[in-house]
Legacy VTK file of the C-alpha trace (Angstrom):
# vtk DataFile Version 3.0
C-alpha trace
ASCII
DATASET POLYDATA
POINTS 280 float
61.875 -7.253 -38.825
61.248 -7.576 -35.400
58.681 -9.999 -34.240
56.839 -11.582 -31.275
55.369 -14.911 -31.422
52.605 -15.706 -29.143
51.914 -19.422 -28.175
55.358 -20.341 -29.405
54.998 -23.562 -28.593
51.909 -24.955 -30.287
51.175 -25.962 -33.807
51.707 -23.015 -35.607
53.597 -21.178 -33.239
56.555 -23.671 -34.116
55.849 -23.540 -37.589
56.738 -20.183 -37.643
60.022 -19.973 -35.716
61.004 -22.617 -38.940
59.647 -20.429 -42.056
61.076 -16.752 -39.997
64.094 -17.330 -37.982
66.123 -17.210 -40.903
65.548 -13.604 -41.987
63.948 -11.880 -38.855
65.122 -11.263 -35.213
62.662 -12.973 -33.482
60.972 -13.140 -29.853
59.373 -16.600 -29.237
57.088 -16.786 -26.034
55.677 -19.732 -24.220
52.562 -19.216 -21.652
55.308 -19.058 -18.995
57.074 -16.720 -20.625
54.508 -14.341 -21.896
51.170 -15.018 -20.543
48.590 -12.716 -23.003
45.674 -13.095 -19.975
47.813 -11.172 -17.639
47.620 -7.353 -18.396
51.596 -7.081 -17.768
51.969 -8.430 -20.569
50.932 -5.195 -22.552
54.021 -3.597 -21.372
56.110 -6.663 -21.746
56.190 -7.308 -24.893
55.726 -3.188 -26.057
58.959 -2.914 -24.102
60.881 -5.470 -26.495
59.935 -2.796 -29.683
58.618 -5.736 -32.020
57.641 -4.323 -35.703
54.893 -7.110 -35.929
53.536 -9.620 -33.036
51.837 -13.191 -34.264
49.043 -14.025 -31.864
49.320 -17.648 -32.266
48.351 -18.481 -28.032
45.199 -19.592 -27.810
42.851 -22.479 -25.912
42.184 -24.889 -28.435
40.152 -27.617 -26.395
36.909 -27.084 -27.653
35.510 -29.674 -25.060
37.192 -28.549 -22.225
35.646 -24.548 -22.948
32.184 -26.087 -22.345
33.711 -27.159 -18.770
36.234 -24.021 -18.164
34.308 -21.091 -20.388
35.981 -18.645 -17.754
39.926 -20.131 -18.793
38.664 -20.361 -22.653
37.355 -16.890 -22.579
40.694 -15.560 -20.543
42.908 -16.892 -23.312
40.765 -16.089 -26.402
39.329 -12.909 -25.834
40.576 -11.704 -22.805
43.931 -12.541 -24.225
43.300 -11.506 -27.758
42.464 -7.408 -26.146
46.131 -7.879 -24.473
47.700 -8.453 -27.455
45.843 -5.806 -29.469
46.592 -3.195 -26.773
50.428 -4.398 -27.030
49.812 -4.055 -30.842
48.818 -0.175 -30.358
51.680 0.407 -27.311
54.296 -0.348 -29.251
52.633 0.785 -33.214
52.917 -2.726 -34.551
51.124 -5.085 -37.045
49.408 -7.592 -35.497
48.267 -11.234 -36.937
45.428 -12.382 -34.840
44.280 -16.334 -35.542
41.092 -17.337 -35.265
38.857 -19.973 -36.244
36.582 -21.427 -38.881
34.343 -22.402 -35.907
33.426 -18.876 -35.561
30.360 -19.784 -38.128
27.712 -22.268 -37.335
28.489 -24.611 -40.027
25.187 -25.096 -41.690
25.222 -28.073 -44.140
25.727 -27.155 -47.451
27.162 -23.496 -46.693
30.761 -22.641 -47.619
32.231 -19.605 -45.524
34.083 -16.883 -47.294
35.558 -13.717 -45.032
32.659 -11.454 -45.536
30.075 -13.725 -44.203
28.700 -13.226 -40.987
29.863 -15.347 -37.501
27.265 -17.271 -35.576
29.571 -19.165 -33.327
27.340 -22.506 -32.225
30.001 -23.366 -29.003
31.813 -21.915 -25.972
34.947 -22.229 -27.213
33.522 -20.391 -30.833
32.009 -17.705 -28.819
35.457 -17.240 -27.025
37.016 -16.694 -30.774
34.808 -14.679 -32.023
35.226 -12.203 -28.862
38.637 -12.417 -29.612
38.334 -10.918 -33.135
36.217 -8.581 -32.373
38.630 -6.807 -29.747
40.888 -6.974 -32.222
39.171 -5.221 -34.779
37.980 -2.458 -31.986
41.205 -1.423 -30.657
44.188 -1.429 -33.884
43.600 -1.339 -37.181
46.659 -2.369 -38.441
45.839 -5.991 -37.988
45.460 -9.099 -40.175
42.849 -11.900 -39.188
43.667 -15.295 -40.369
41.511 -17.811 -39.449
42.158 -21.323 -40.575
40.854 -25.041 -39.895
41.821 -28.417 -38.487
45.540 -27.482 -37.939
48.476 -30.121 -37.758
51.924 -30.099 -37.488
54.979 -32.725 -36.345
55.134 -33.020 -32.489
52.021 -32.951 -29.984
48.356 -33.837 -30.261
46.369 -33.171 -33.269
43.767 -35.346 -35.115
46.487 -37.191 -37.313
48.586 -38.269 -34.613
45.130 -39.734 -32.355
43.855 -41.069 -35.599
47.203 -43.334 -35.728
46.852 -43.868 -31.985
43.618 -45.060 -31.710
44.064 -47.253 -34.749
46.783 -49.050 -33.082
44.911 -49.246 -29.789
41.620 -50.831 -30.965
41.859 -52.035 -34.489
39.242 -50.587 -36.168
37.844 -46.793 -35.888
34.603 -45.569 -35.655
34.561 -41.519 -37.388
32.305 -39.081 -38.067
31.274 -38.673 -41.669
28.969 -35.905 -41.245
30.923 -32.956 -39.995
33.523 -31.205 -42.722
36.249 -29.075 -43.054
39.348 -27.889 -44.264
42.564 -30.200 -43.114
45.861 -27.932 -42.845
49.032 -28.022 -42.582
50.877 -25.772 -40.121
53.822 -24.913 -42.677
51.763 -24.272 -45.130
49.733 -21.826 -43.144
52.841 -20.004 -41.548
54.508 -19.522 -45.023
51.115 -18.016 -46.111
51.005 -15.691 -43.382
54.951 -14.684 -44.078
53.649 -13.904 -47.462
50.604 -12.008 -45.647
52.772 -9.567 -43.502
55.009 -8.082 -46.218
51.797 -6.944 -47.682
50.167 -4.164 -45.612
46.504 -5.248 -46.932
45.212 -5.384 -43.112
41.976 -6.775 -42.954
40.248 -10.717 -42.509
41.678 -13.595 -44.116
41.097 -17.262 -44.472
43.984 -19.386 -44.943
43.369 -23.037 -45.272
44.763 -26.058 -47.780
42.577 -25.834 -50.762
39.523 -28.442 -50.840
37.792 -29.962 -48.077
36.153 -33.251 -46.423
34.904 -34.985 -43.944
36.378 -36.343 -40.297
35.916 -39.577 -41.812
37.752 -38.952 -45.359
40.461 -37.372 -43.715
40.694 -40.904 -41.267
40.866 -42.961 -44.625
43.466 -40.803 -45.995
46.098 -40.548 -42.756
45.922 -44.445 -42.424
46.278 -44.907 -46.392
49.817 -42.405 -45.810
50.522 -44.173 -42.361
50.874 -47.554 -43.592
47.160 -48.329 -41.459
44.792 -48.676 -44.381
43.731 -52.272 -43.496
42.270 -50.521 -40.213
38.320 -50.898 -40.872
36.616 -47.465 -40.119
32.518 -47.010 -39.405
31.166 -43.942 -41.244
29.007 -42.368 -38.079
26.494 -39.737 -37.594
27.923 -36.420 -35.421
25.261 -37.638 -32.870
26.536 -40.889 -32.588
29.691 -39.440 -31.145
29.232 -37.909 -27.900
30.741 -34.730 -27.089
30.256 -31.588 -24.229
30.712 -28.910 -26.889
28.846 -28.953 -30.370
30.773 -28.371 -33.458
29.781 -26.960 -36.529
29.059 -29.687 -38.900
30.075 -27.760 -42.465
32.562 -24.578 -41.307
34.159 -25.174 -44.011
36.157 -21.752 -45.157
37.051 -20.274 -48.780
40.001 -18.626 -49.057
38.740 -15.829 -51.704
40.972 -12.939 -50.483
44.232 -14.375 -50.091
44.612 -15.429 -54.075
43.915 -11.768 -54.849
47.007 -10.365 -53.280
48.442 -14.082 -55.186
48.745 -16.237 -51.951
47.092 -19.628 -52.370
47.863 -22.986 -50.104
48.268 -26.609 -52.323
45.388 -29.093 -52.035
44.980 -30.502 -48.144
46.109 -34.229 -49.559
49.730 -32.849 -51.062
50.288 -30.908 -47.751
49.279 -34.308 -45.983
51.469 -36.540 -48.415
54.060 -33.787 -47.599
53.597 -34.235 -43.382
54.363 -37.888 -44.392
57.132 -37.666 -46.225
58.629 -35.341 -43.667
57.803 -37.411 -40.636
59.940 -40.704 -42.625
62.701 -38.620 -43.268
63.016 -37.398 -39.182
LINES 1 281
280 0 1 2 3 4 5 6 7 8 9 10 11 12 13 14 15 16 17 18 19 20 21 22 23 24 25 26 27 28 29 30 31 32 33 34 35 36 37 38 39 40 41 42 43 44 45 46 47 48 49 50 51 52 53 54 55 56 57 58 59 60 61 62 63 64 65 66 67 68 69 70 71 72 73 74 75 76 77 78 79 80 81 82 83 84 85 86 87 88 89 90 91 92 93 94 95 96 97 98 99 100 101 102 103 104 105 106 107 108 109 110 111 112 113 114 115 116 117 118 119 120 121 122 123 124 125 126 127 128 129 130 131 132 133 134 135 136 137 138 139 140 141 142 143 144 145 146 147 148 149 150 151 152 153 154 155 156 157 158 159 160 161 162 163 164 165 166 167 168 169 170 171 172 173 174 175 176 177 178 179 180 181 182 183 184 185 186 187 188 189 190 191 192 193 194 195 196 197 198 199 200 201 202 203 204 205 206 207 208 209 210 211 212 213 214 215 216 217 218 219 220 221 222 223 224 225 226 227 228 229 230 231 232 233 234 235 236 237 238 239 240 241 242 243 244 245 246 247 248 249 250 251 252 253 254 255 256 257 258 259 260 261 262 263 264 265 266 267 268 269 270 271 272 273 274 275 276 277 278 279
């Protein structure tokens, strides 16, 4: 199969060169290479003849939206109509991420594919637009949105967990906002699984269980050797940010285990990151 890969360079994007370069030709595309906010890029990458292209660019800094909305809405929705449009030029499948932030995360709630968006934040709103373009333009398209990604390499919350451990000597986390910790691989291989399918439609693809920005603190510096680090439990207000997050997006996956793909518990994909990051 023939496939373009969007944001190549990020997270995911990286994780799946590693699960699909083995039995697929693919096209990997950095912003410089392939930037999805300028309309060239319809013919650019409809021109290569991909069978399937993995939208995987996006602008993740959900502070920086509430500063830039213009750039976060170029990238996410803007962005997301390119690719759909490249999608329908050249008659291929499309896998369009998005985010559990598209909900507003009301305490208590758990978020399964059917329930209804009410993004809460610039950089949700941006999403959100970005799904819906998708879903107006091709139909042949798979939705995957997922939650508090990480991978090896870059930033992510493990890596300025470890950081800021080291820095100060004692952490201060919120306890009050939850979700569903995942690991890149994890969601790529899902998403292989996903594509030989042909059951288009919404997904969520997350490591099974959840917690909270503080639990998932305690359990990185447990794994990283850190645990004598104190951390303060504190309240989302406590914290100050530009953007507000959803406190409690946190997603089921109840359509993926029906076509049988399901993603191990978040703490054996995290005691796998570990395990991986002492062997490098």
């Amino acid at each position: 199969m023939r496939i373009l890969i969007t944001g190549a360079q990020g997270q995911l994007g990286r994780a799946l060169q590693e699960v699909l370069q083995h039995e697929h030709d693919l096209l990997p595309l950095s912003r410089q290479e392939g930037d999805i906010t300028d309309p060239r890029f319809i013919a650019q990458a409809a021109a290569w003849k991909p069978d399937l292209i993995i939208n995987a660019a996006a602008w993740t800094d959900v502070d920086g939206a509430e500063r830039e909305p213009d750039a976060a809405f170029a990238v996410n929705a803007w962005g997301a109509q390119n690719v759909a449009l490249a999608a329908r030029a050249a008659d291929a499948a499309l896998v369009h991420v998005s985010t559990n932030e598209v909900f507003p995360g009301r305490p208590g709630v758990f978020y399964h594919e059917f329930d209804e968006p009410g993004p809460v934040n610039t950089y949700a709103r941006s999403k959100w637009a970005g799904e819906r373009m998708v879903r107006a333009l091709w139909p042949r398209h798979y939705i995957v949105r997922t939650a508090w990604v990480f991978f090896h390499g870059g930033s992510n919350f493990i890596t300025k967990i470890i950081a800021a451990a080291d820095k100060f000597g004692r952490l201060r986390v919120v306890a009050d906002e939850f979700g569903n910790p995942t690991y890149a691989l994890d969601l790529a291989t899902a998403i292989v699984r996903l594509i030989t399918t042909d059951h288009y439609g919404t997904y969520h693809f997350t490591n099974a269980g959840y917690c909270s920005r503080y639990e998932y603190a305690r359990a990185i510096l447990e794994r990283a050797g850190r645990d004598h680090v104190p951390i303060i439990p504190i309240q989302h207000h406590q914290w100050k940010r530009l953007a507000t997050p959803p406190r409690h997006a946190v997603l089921r996956n109840t359509l993926g285990p029906r076509l049988g793909i399901t993603l191990r518990p978040w703490q054996d994909a995290l005691d796998a990151f570990f395990q991986r990051e002492r062997e490098a």
